[in-house]
N, C-alpha and C positions, 0 to 999 in steps of 0.2 A: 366390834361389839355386836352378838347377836340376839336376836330375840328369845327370849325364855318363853314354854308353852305357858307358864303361870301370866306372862306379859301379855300373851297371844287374849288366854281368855278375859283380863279384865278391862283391855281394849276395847273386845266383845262387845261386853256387858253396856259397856257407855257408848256407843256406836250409835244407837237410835236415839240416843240424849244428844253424842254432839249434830245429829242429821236434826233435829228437831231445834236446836238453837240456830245452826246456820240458816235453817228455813225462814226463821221469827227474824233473823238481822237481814236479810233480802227483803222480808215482806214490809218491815219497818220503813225501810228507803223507800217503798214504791207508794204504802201509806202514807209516809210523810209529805212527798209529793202531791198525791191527792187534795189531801189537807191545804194547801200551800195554795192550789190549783184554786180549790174551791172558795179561800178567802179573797184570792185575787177578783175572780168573778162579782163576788157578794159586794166586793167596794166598786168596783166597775159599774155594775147594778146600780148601787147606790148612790155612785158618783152623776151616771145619767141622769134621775128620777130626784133629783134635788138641786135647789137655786141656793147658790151660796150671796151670799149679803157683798158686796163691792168693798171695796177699801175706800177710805176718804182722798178724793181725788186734787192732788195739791195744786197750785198755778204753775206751770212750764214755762219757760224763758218766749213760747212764740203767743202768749195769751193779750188780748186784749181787751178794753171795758167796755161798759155797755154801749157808747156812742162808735167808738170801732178805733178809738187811738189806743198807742200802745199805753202797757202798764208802768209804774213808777219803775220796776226794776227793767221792762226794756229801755224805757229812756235812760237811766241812769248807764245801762251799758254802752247805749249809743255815744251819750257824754262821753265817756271812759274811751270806747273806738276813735273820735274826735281828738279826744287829745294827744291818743299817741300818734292817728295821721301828721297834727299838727307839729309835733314836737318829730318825729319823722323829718318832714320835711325842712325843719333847720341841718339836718344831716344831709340832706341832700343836695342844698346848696354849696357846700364843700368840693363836690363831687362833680368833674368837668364830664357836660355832656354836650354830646355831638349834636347841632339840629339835624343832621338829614339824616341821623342812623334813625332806623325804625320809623321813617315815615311815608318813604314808599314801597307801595307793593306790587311785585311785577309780573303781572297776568299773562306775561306769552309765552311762560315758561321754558 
């Protein structure tokens, strides 16, 4: 299929309309960047030059009270660690151990 000169000239005709839209969709991309560029900075800016208010700061498992024991919830862990050592250790009376494994150590290697 080949080109008609009637084709030819109303291609013409729209040539510096479509060089004139391709121009606007590049500049647009490079604008929009800009834009993008410039709002990042502005919060950056604004992020340095402002004190934000703290969040309310909760008790953590390693807190202690004003005399320097621990708090109700580390003791009550402690309890809890306790009992399972203790209840632990009915299991391990079941369990035949050697006295001389793991109790000497032999430095002349």
């Amino acid at each position: 299929m080949a080109i008609q000169p009637i084709d030819l000239q109303t291609l013409f005709v729209r040539l510096s309309q479509v060089g004139r839209e391709q121009s606007a969709l590049k500049q647009a991309i490079a604008q929009n960047q800009a834009v993008t560029g410039n709002e990042i900075a502005q919060q950056s800016r604004d992020a340095g030059n402002t004190v934000r208010q703290a969040d309310e700061v909760s008790e953590g498992p390693e807190t202690v009270d004003e005399e320097g024991n621990p708090t109700q919830q580390q003791a009550s862990d402690q309890r809890e660690d306790r009992e399972e050592t203790e209840s632990g250790d009915a299991h391990d009376e079941d369990v035949f151990r050697d006295p001389d494994l793991g109790q000497n150590i032999d430095l002349t290697g």
